[in-house]
C-alpha positions in Angstrom: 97.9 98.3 112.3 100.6 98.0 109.3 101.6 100.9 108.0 100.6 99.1 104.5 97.2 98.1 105.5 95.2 100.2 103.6 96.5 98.9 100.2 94.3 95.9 100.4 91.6 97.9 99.7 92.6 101.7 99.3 90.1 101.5 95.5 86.9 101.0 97.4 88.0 103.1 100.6 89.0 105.9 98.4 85.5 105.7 96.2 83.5 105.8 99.6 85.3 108.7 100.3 84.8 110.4 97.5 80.5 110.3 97.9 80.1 109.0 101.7 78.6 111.0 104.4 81.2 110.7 107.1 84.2 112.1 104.5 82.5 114.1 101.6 79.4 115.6 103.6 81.1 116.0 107.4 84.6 115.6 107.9 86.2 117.4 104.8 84.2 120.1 104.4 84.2 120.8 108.5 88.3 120.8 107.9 88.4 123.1 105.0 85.8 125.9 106.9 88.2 125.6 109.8 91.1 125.8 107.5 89.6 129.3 106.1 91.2 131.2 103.4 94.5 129.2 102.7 95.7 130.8 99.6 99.3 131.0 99.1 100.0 129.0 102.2 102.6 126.0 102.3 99.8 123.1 104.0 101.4 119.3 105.0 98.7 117.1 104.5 100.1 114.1 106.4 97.5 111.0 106.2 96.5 112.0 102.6 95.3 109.2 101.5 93.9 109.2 97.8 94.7 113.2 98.1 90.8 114.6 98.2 91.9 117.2 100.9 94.6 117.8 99.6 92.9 118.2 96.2 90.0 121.1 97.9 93.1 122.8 99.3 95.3 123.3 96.3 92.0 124.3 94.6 92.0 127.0 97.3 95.6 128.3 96.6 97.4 126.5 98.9 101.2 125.0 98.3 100.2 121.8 99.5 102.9 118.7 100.3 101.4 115.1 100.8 102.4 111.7 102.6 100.7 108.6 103.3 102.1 105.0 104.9 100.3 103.2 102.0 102.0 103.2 99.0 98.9 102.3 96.9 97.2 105.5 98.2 100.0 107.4 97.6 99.3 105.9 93.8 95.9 107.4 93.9 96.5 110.9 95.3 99.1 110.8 91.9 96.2 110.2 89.3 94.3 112.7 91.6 96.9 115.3 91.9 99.1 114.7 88.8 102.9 113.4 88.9 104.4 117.0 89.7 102.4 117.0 93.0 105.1 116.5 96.2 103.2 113.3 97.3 105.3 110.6 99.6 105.1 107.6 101.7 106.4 108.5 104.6 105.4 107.3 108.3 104.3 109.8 110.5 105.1 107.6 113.9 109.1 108.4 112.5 111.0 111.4 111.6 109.0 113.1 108.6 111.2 114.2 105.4 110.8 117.9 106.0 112.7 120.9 107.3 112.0 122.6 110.6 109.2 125.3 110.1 108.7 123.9 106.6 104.9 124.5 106.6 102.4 127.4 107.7 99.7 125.0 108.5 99.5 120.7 108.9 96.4 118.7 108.3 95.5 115.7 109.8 92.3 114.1 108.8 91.3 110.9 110.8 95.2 109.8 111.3 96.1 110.0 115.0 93.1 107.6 116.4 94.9 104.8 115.1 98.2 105.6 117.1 98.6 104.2 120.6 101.3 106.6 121.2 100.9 110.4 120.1 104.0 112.0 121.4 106.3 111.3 118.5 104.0 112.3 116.0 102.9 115.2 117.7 106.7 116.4 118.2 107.5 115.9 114.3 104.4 117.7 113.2 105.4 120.6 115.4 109.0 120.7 114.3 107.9 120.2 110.6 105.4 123.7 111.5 107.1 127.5 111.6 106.2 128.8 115.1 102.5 130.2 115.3 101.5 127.6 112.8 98.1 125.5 112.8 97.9 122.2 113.2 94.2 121.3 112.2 93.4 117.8 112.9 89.7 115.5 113.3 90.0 112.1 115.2 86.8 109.7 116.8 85.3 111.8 118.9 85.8 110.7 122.7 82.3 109.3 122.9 82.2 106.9 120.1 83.7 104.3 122.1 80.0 104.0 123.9 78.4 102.7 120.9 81.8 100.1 120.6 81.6 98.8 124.0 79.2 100.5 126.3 81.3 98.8 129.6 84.5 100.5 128.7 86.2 102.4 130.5 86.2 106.2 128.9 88.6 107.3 130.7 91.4 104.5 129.6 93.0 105.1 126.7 91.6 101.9 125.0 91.7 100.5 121.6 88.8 98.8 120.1 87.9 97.2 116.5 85.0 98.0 114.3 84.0 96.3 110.8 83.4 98.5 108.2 82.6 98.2 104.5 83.7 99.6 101.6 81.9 99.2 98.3 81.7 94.9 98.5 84.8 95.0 100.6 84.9 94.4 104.3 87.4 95.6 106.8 88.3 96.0 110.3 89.7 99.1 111.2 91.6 99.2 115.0 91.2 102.6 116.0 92.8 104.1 119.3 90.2 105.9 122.5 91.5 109.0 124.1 89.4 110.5 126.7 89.4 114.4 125.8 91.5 115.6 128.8 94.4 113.1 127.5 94.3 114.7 123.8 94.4 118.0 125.2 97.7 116.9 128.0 99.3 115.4 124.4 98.4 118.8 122.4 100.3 121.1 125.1 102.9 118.5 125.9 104.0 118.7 122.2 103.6 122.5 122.4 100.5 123.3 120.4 97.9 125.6 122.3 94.4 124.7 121.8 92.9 127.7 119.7 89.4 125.7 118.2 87.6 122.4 119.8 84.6 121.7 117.0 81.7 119.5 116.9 79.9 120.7 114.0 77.0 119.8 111.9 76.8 118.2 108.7 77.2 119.8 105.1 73.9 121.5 104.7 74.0 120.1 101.6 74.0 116.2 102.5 71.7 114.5 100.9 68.3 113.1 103.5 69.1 109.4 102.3 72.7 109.4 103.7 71.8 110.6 107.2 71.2 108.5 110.0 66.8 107.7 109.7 66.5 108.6 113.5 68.3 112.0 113.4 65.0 113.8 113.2 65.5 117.9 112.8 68.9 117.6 114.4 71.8 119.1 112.7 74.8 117.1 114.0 75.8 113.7 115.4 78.6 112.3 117.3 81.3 111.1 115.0 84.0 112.8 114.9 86.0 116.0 117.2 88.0 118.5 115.3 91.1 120.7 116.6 92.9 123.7 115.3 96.2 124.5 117.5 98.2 126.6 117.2 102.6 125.8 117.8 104.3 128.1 120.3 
């Protein structure tokens, strides 16, 4: 995938973020509880997009530090965040444009499953963290490639295309499978320890009409797997 590709359609993507139940009502509040109480500390956000993490976490106290490969969500998070926020577009397959040990904590919020290759990224997110920093990070949890492709092989690491739409756009997104023993050989390869593997619920406060009609009384789905590591 181009490191642009989300400009064709970064207004709608960043509206059904704002209100959709995968972002607003799972994934962003599960990252923030793991987060915990971030006041005061300097937090990478690398994968911002239009900046809504980054947003909660500043609101929280945090010194937070932005990048994104799409320019035109790197517009966004600006409106979002104001021009004095420290928002770039930046690449996070290539060397970041950050000290060593800049950062007490890194965020990564649905980045890495596009990546075929995690070690590079892995290494400059460490480098970029001062040791016995977190790296918190959410990617498609190993089992969503079932519902893709219920002949794959889990254990390959295996990419695989899904259409999605945004508003009364369409896209297809090209996302990356990992089997969970090969995310946790790249976490300790890039010297991270594992502190946290999460599969939480939903936001208790997700409104009925956005949940999946068969979920019944159940509390959680499978969507997405979250990390907190920790950097020798």
């Amino acid at each position: 995938m181009r490191a642009d590709y989300y400009d064709g359609f970064a207004q709608s993507y960043s509206r059904e973020n704002e209100s959709g139940l995968f972002n607003a009502h799972y994934e962003r509040p599960a990252m923030l509880k793991l987060a915990g109480d971030v006041h005061g500390r300097r937090i990478l956000d690398a994968g911002c997009g239009s900046g809504p993490l980054s947003e909660a976490l500043r609101a929280r106290g945090a010194i937070v530090t932005g990048f994104d490969s799409s320019p035109a969500m790197i517009e966004l998070a600006r409106k979002r965040l104001g021009e004095d926020a420290d928002l770039r577009v930046a690449d996070i397959s290539l060397p970041l444009p950050f000290a060593d040990g800049a950062f007490d904590d890194v965020v990564v919020s649905l980045v890495l499953h596009y990546l075929q290759d995690w070690k590079a990224p892995l290494s400059e997110l460490r480098r970029v963290l001062k040791p016995g920093g977190r790296l918190l990070l959410s990617v498609n949890h190993p089992r969503v490639l079932e519902a893709s492709d219920p002949k794959a092989d889990y254990f390959s690491v295996t990419q695989y295309s899904d259409e999605y739409i945004f508003g009364d756009e369409r896209a297809v997104l090209t996302f990356w499978h990992r089997p969970l023993h090969a995310m946790a050989d790249a976490f300790t390869e890039a010297g991270f320890r594992i502190a946290v593997i999460s599969e939480p619920p939903f936001s208790p406060d997700t409104p009925r009409e956005l949940l999946p009609p068969d979920l019944g009384d159940r509390t959680a789905f499978i969507c997405f797997i979250f990390f907190v590591l920790e950097a020798h």
